[in-house]
Each structure stands twice: as structure tokens, then as C-alpha cells.
C-alpha positions in Angstrom: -14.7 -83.9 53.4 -13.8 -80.0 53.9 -14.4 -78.3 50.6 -11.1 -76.1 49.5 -12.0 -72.6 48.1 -9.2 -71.3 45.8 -8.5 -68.1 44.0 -10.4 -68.3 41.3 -9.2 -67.3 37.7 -11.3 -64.2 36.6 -9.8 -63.7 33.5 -7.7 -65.6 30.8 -4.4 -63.5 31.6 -5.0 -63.5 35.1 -2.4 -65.1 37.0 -2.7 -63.5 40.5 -5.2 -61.4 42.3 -5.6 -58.8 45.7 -8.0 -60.2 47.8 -9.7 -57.3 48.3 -12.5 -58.1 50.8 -14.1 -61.0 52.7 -18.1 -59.9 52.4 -18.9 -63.4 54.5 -17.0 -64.1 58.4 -15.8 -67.6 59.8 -18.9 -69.9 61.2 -21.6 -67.7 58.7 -23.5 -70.9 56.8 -22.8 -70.6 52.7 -25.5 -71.2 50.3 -24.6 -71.7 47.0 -24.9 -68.4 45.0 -23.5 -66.3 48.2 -21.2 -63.8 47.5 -18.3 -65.0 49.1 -15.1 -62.2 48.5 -14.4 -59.6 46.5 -11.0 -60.1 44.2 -9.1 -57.5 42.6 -8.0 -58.0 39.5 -5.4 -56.0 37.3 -8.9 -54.4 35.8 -11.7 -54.6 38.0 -12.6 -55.1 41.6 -15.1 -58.9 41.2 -17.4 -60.5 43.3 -16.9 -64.4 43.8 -20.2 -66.6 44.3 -19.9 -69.7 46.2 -20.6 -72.8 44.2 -21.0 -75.0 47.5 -22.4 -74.9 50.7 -21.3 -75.4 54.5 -19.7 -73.4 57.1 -17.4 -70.9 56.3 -14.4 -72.8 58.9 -11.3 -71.1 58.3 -10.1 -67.9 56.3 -6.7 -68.8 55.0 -5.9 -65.4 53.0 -6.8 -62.3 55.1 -8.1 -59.6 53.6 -6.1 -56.9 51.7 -4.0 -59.3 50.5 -2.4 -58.7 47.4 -0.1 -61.4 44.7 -2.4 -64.3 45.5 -2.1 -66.7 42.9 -5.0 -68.7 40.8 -6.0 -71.7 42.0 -4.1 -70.9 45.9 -6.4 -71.9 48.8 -8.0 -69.1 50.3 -10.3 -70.5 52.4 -11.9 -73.9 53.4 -16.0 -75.2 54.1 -17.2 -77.9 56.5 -20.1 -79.7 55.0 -23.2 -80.4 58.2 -21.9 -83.0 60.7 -18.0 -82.6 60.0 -14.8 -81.4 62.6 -13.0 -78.7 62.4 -10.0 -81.3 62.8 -10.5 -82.3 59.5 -9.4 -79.0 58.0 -5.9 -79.3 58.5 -5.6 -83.3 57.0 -7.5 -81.3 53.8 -5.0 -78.7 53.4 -2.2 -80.8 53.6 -3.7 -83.2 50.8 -4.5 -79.9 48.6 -2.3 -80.1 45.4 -0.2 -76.8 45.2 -1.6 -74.2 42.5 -0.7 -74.7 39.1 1.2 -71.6 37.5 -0.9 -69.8 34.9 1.2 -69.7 31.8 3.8 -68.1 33.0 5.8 -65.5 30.8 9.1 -66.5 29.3 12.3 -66.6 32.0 10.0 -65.9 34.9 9.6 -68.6 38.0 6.6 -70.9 38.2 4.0 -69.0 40.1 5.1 -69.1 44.0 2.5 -70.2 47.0 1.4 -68.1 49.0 3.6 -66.9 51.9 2.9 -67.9 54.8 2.3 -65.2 56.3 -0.6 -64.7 54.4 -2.0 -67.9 55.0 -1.7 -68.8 58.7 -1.3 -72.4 59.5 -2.9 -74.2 63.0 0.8 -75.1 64.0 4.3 -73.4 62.6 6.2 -75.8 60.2 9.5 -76.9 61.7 12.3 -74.9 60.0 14.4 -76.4 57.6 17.9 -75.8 55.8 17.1 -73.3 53.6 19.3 -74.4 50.9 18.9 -76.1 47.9 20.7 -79.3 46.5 22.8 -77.1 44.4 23.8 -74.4 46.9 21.3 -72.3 46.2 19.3 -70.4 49.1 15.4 -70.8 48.5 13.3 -67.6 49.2 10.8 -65.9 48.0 11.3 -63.0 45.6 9.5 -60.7 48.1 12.0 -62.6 50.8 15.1 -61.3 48.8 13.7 -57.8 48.4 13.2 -57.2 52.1 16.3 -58.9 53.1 17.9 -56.4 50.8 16.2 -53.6 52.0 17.4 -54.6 55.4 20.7 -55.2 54.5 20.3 -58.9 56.0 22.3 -61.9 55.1 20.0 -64.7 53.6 22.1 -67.8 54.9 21.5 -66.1 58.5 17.5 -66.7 58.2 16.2 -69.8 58.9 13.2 -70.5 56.7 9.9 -71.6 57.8 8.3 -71.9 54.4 8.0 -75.6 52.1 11.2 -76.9 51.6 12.6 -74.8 54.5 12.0 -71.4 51.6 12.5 -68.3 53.1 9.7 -65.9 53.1 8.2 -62.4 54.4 7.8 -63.5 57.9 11.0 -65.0 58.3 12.2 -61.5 57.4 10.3 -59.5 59.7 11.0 -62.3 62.9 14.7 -61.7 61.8 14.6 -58.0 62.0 12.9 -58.2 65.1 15.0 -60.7 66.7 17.7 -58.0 65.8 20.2 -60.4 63.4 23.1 -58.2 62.3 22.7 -56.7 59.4 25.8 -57.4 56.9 27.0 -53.9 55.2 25.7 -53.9 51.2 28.2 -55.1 48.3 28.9 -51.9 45.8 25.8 -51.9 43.7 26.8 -53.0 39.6 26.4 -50.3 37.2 22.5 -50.5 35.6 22.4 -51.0 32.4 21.6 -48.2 30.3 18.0 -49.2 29.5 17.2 -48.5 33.1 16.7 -45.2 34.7 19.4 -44.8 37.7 16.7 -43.9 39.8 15.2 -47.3 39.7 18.4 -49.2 40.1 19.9 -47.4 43.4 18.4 -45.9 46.6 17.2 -42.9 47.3 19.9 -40.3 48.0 20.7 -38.9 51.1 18.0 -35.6 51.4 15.6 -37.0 49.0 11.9 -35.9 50.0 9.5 -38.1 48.9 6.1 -40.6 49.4 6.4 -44.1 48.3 3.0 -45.1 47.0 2.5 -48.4 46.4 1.6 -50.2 43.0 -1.8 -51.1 42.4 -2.4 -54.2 40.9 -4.0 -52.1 37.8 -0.4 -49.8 37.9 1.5 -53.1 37.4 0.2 -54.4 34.7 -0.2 -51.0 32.6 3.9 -50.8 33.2 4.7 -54.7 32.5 1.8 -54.2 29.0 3.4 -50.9 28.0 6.9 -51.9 28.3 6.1 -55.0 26.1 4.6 -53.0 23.2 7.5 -50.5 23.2 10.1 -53.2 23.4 8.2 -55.6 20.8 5.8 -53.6 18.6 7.9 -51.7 16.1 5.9 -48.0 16.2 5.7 -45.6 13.6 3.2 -43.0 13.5 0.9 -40.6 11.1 -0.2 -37.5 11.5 -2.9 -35.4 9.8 -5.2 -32.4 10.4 -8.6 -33.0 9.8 -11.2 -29.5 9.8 -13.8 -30.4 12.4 -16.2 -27.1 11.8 -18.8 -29.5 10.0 -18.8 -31.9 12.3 -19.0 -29.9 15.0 -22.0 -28.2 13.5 -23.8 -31.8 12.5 -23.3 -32.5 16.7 -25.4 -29.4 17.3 -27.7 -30.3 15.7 -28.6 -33.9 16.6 -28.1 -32.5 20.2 -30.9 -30.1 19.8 -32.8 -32.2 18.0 -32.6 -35.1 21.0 -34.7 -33.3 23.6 -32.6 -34.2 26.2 -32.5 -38.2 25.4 -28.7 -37.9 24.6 -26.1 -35.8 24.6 -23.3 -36.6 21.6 -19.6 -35.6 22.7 -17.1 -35.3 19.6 -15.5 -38.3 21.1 -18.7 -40.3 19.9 -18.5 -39.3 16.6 -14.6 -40.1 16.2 -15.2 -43.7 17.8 -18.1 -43.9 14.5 -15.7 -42.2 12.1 -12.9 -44.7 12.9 -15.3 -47.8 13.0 -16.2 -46.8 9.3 -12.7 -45.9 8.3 -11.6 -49.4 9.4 -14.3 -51.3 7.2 -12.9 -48.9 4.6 -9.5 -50.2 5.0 -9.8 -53.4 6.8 -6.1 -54.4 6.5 -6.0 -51.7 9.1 -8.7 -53.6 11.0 -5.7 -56.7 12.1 -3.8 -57.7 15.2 -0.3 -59.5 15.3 0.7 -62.7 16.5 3.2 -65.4 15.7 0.1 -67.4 14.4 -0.4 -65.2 11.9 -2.8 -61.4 11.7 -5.5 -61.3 13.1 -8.3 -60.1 10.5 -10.9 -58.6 12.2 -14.6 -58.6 11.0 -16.5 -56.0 13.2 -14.5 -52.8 14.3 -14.3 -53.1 17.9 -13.1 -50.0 19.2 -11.3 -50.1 22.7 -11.6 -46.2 24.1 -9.1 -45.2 27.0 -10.6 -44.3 29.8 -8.4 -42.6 32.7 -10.3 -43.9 36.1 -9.2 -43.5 39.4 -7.2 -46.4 39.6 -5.5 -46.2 36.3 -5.8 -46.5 32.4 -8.4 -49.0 31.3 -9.9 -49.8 27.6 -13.5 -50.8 27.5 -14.6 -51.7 24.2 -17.3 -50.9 22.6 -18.3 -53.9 20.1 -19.3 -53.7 16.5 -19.2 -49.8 16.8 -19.7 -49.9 12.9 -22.8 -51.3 12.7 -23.9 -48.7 15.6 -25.7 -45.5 15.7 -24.2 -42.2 16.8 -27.4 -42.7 19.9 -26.3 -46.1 21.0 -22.6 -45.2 21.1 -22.9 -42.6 23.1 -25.1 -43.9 25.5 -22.6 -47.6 25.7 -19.5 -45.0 25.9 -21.2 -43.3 29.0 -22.0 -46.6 30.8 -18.9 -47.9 30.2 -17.0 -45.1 31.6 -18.8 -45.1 34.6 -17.8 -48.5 35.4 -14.5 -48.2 34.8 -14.5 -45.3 37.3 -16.3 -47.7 39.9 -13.9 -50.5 38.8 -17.1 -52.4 37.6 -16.5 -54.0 34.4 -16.7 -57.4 33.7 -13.5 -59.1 31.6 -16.0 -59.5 28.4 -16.3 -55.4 28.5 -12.6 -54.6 28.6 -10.8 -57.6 27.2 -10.0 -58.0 23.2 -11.1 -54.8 20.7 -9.5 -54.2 17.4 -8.4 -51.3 17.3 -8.1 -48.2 20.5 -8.7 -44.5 20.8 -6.9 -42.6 23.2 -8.2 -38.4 23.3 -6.8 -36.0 24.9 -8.3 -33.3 23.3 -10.0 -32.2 26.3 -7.4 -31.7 28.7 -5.9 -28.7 25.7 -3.2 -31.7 23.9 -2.8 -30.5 20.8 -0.6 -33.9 19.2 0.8 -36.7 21.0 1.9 -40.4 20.1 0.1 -43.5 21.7 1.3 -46.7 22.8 -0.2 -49.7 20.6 -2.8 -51.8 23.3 -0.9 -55.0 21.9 -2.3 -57.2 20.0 -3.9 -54.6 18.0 -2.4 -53.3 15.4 -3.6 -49.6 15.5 -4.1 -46.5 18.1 -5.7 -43.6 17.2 -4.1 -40.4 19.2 -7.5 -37.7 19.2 -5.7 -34.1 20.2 -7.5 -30.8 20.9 -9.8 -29.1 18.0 -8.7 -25.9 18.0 -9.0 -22.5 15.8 -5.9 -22.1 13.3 -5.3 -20.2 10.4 -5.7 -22.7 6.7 -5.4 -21.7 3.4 -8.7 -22.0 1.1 -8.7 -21.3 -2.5 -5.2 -19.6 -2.0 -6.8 -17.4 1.0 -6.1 -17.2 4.4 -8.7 -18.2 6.5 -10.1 -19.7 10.4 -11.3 -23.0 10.7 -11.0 -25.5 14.1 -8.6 -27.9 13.2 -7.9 -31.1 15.2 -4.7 -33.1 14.6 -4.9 -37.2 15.4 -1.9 -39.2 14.7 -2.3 -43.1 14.6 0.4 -44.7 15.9 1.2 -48.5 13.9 2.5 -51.8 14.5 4.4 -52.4 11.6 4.6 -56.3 11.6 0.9 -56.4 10.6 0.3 -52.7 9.1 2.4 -51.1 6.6 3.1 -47.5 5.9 0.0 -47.0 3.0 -2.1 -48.9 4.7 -1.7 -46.2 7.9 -2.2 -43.8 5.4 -4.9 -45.2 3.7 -6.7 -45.2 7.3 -6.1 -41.9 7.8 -7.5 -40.7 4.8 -10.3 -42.3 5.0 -10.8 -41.4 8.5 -10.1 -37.9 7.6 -12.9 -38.0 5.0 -15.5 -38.8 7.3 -14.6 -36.2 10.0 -15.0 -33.1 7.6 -17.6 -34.5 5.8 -19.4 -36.3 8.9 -22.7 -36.9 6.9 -21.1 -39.8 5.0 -20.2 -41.8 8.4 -24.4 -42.3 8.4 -24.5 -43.8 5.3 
């Protein structure tokens, strides 16, 4: 019997994927362990092994396609002596894709258009209305038959259940069906920007990028922690001229085998403040907090494709050598869009620094569901006052931003002063 390959689930949270490449063609023989695809996730770019072998028969999902959902067919295998006639009867027999936990209020995950997956003969439209009057399409459907001002009751539908989707659209804009002239747009409500509830105005220069499957989900994660984390933040100034001068010297001292950045020792200071203060070591969730035992610090890490947090684990129980040298590899392969879920997924508490780019302060959104984020700004000569004297030191402000359903006010402070300790008297972090 034709073996099904679906869209495999790369990560706990992932629900869809792009499929970004197909590395093997139709009629190539499959061994198991082959490298089958490459899948883009909201993270990372994946390979996907075959577990089974035959001929690669039919692609289903071309490549570049993006929204696929886990568990859709993407492609089927004929095991030795079978037809290609028995693809279809396989397909057809296929269970439709379970959604993966789907967030509150949303629609159970769709199947994939099919436009994306190109069937051996066109389904027979179908009324594509609903027992209660409703018109079935796609979400993607609706878009585009807003965009071009089409009326849905004047597409016939050629997905299941006679559902309307993208390439009903584009046959009925082809086939030139009248367009129907737009009903006056409601007034958006006042959480959303005008600029994302109407079109562009008449004279309006400007390039549409598309969203990246990473860009989507940093929007829909930060939105969530500004709407459901209640933020307040601390600020302090911590004198970095020791520290500094502690970096020089393990630097020299290293012979080339490392090179520490200030970023390496902040990650350490903040692994040892949170054993410190280890009720600033928690995450929320309805459960209950989560208490963390090792201080797994999630660094942001601005790659090409967007803002990613690898983690590096147990950062307390690590030399100043081994972070640094962890901290460059992971970088790297965020910027080749390399790392695996284990390397970006989880932490307990994240460092965002933008000291080198000249930011003096700013305030970070929490990477829900930690509890913490520490915001590292620019070290920087200032005037302080010593022993009632004016005098020059290189100050560097961090502000930690706090979830205040699991961390309250003195126990941000508490952090912070411990944290603070450690950074202008950075011999104590090695203890």
C-alpha cells in the first residue's frame, strides 16, 4: 500500500510549517535515513529523514510553500512492485490532519488548499454554502476576494465540501467575474493602528514584504506578553570599570583560545544573581510558577531572519570559557537558521543587549513563560560622585523588565542588587 508522507511536527508549538525545499525528485528510490525536504519552521530551517523506503511517486506540496499544516500529506511512496494507480485510492483514504492545539477562538487548523496540493482529476464543484447560510472559504479565500473586491456567493468552490479557496479566487479573477464595489469599512477599534485596518492611500509609496514564518510568530508571541504579562520594570546603574579590567585580563592571559565579550560575563553575572534570588528564577502558568533549578539563560540574538533566543543551559554551573565559546556557536546558527528546537526552546530567564549598537536604556518584552528579561544598554563614561567627589567611571544601565503574576516588586529588586554586586565586583561571580 502507498506510504503517505505528512508534515511532520518539528516542535511542540508547531502547528504549521513552509516547505521550504524538496532535496529528493519524483521516481528517485528512498532509503530510510534520506533526507527527504527541508521545512521551515517559525525558528529554524530542518531537514526531514525518511523513515521508509520506496519511490518517491508523487509530490503533493510544491516547494516554497508556506502555512502547511502538521500531519497534512505532502507527498506519497510506492513500495517495489506497486501502481501508480494506487496513489489516488490512498489519498482519498488518508484521515484529514488533526489541528495542533489550537489557540482559543481560532478555527481548527484548515487542509491544505488545493492549490497547493494538486489532485490527478479536479473535484466537481459544489454549493459553497453551509447548512446554516454560511459561505465556506478559506481564510486566505476571504482575504483575496477582499482584495479583489469579489463577491463570495459568485465563486463556485472547488475545495471539500464545495470550500472556496486560493485557486478559485485567482480562476475568478481571471475569468473576469464583476467585481462588486466595497461596503464602507467599520471604524477599527482603537487598539489597532489605522494603518493596518484600511488600504493604502492614494500616493502611498511603498514595498510590501512578505511575513516570514519567524516575523509571524515574534508579532503573534509579543502581542501575547504585552496583552497578558503585566510589565513593570527596574532600572539601575551598575560601574563596569572592574569588570572591564578583569576581561582584559583573562583575554590576555587566553593566548588566543577565547576571546570574552562583556556580554559573557553579564550572561554569568545573571546566572549567579538568579541562584541568589531564585524566586526570580520562576515562570508563570495557570498550573502554578514554575521554579526553576538551573539558570538557563535565553540570549537574543538578531539573525537575518528575525529575533531568536538560544539558550544557553545551566549557565551557572559554567565557566566564563565555556560560555563564551556556547554563546558564539549558538549565534552562528541562529544566523544560518540552524538550531535545533532543544537549543532555542524553554530558558528561565532572557537577556536582550543592546549595548553595542550605542542604547543607552530600553525596556524588553518578557519571552513568556519566563518571568524575567534583563535589558543590557551601552557602558559608557559618566560623571559619579565618590566619597562626596565628582569623578569618571563607565557606567552601564540594565533595567529588568517583570511579570508581575509570579515576581513581585522586591524580588525584582532583590535581583538587581544582587546582579549589580557581581558586575562591579566581578571576582565574586567565580566563586
Amino acid at each position: 500500500m502507498p506510504i503517505i508522507i505528512t508534515m511532520p511536527a518539528l516542535s511542540p508549538t508547531m502547528t504549521e510549517g513552509t516547505l521550504a525545499k524538496w532535496i529528493m525528485n519524483e521516481g528517485d528510490a528512498v532509503r530510510s535515513g534520506d533526507m527527504l525536504a527541508e521545512i521551515e519552521t517559525d525558528k529554524a530551517t530542518m531537514e526531514v529523514e525518511a523513515i521508509d523506503e520506496g519511490i518517491l511517486a508523487r509530490i503533493l506540496v510544491p516547494e516554497g510553500t508556506e502555512g502547511v499544516p502538521v500531519n497534512a500529506p505532502i507527498a506519497v511512496l510506492l513500495e517495489d512492485g506497486e501502481d501508480a494507480s494506487a496513489i489516488d485510492a490512498a489519498l482519498a483514504a488518508a484521515p484529514a490532519p488533526a489541528p495542533m492545539a489550537p489557540a482559543a477562538e481560532a478555527p481548527a487548523a484548515e487542509p491544505i488548499p488545493a492549490a497547493a496540493i494538486p489532485a490527478p482529476t479536479p473535484a466537481p464543484a459544489a454549493d459553497p454554502v453551509s447548512g446554516d447560510g454560511r459561505i465556506l472559504a478559506s481564510p486566505l479565500a476571504k482575504r483575496m476576494a477582499a482584495q479583489a473586491g469579489l463577491e463570495l456567493a459568485q465563486v463556485s468552490g472547488s475545495g471539500p465540501r464545495g470550500r472556496i479557496v486560493k485557486a478559485d479566487i485567482e480562476a475568478a479573477v481571471a475569468g473576469g467575474v464583476a467585481a462588486v464595489a466595497p461596503a464602507p469599512a467599520a471604524p477599527a477599534p482603537s487598539s489597532i493602528p489605522a494603518s493596518a485596518a484600511v488600504p493604502a492611500a492614494p500616493g502611498d509609496d511603498f514595498e510590501l514584504e512578505k511575513l516570514s514564518s519567524m516575523r509571524k510568530i515574534i508579532a503573534r508571541r509579543m502581542t501575547e506578553s504585552k496583552q497578558q504579562a503585566p510589565h513593570f520594570y527596574l532600572t539601575v546603574d551598575c560601574e563596569i570599570d572592574a569588570l572591564l579590567a578583569l576581561r582584559k585580563q583573562l583575554n590576555d592571559k587566553a593566548d588566543g583560545a577565547y576571546k570574552l565579550s562583556v556580554n559573557d560575563l553579564v550572561i554569568k553575572a545573571a546566572a549567579v544573581a538568579l541562584m541568589k534570588v531564585p524566586d526570580a528564577n520562576v515562570g508563570y502558568s495557570e498550573e502554578g510558577l514554575r521554579r526553576y533549578r538551573n539558570a538557563d539563560i535565553s540570549v537574543a540574538v538578531a539573525s537575518e531572519k528575525g529575533l531568536i533566543t538560544p539558550i544557553i543551559r545551566n549557565a551557572n554551573g559554567k565557566g566564563l570559557e565555556a560560555i563564551s565559546k556556547e554563546m558564539r556557536e549558538l549565534a552562528q546558527k541562529a544566523n544560518d537558521g540552524k538550531l535545533t528546537p532543544e537549543e532555542y526552546q524553554g530558558g528561565s530567564f532572557s537577556i536582550s543587549n543592546l549595548g553595542m549598537f550605542g542604547i543607552k536604556q530600553f525596556d524588553a518584552v518578557i519571552n513568556m513563560p519566563q518571568g524575567c528579561i534583563l535589558a543590557v544598554g551601552a557602558g559608557e563614561q559618566r560623571p559619579v560622585v565618590k566619597d562626596g567627589a565628582l569623578a569618571i567611571a563607565t557606567v552601564m544601565s540594565v533595567t529588568v523588565s517583570v511579570d508581575h503574576r509570579a515576581v513581585d516588586g522586591a524580588v525584582g529588586a532583590r535581583f538587581l542588587a544582587a546582579f549589580k554586586g557581581l558586575i562591579q565586583d566581578p571576582m565574586t561571580m567565580l566563586l
